[in-house]
N, C-alpha and C positions, 0 to 999 in steps of 0.2 A: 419100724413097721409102717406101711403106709396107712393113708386114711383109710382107704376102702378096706382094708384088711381088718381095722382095728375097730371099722363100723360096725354095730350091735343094735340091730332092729328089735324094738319091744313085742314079743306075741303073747298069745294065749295059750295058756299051757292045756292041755289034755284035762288038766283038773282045774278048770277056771280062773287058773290065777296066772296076772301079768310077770313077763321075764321074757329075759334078753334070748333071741334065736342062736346064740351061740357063745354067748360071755367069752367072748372072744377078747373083749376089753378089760377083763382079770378082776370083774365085778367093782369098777371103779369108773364113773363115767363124769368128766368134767369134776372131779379131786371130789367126787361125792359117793356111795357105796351106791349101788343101784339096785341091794336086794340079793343079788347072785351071790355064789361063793367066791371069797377074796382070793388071788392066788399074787404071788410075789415071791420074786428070786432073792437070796442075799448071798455077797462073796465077802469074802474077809480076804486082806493082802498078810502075806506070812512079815513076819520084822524085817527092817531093812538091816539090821545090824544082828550077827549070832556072834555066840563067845566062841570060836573053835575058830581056828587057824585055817588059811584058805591060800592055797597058790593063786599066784598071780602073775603077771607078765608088766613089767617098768615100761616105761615109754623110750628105753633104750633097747627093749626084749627079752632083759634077761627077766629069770625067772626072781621071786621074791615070795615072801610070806606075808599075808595081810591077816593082822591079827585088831581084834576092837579093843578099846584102850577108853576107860570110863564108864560113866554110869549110864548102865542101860535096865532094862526090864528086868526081872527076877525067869521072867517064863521065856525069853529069848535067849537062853545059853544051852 
């Protein structure tokens, strides 16, 4: 996001009290809360490893089976 985008002018609100023209900045302004509501994304990446057999292709072309071999997560299979 660029600057100007993520700028957040302080006004007055309708009922007297200060806040950002648009919390555009996700209520967080120089790693400090600024009063507004907080808002924040989270992703999670899925395992890199699953327990189940998966075709594949060798670096000769033919087809193969890639399967995981040791300890991995209990919730990844």
């Amino acid at each position: 996001m660029p600057g100007h985008a993520h700028n957040d002018p302080f006004v007055r609100r309708p009922n007297g009290r200060l806040g950002t023209a648009t919390n555009h900045s996700g209520g967080v302004q120089g790693g400090i809360s600024n009063g507004e509501t907080i808002y924040f994304r989270v992703a999670f990446k899925p395992p890199a490893t699953i327990g189940r057999p998966q075709t594949t292709a060798r670096f000769d072309g033919a087809t193969a089976v890639l399967e995981a071999k040791g300890a991995r997560p209990p919730s990844s299979a």
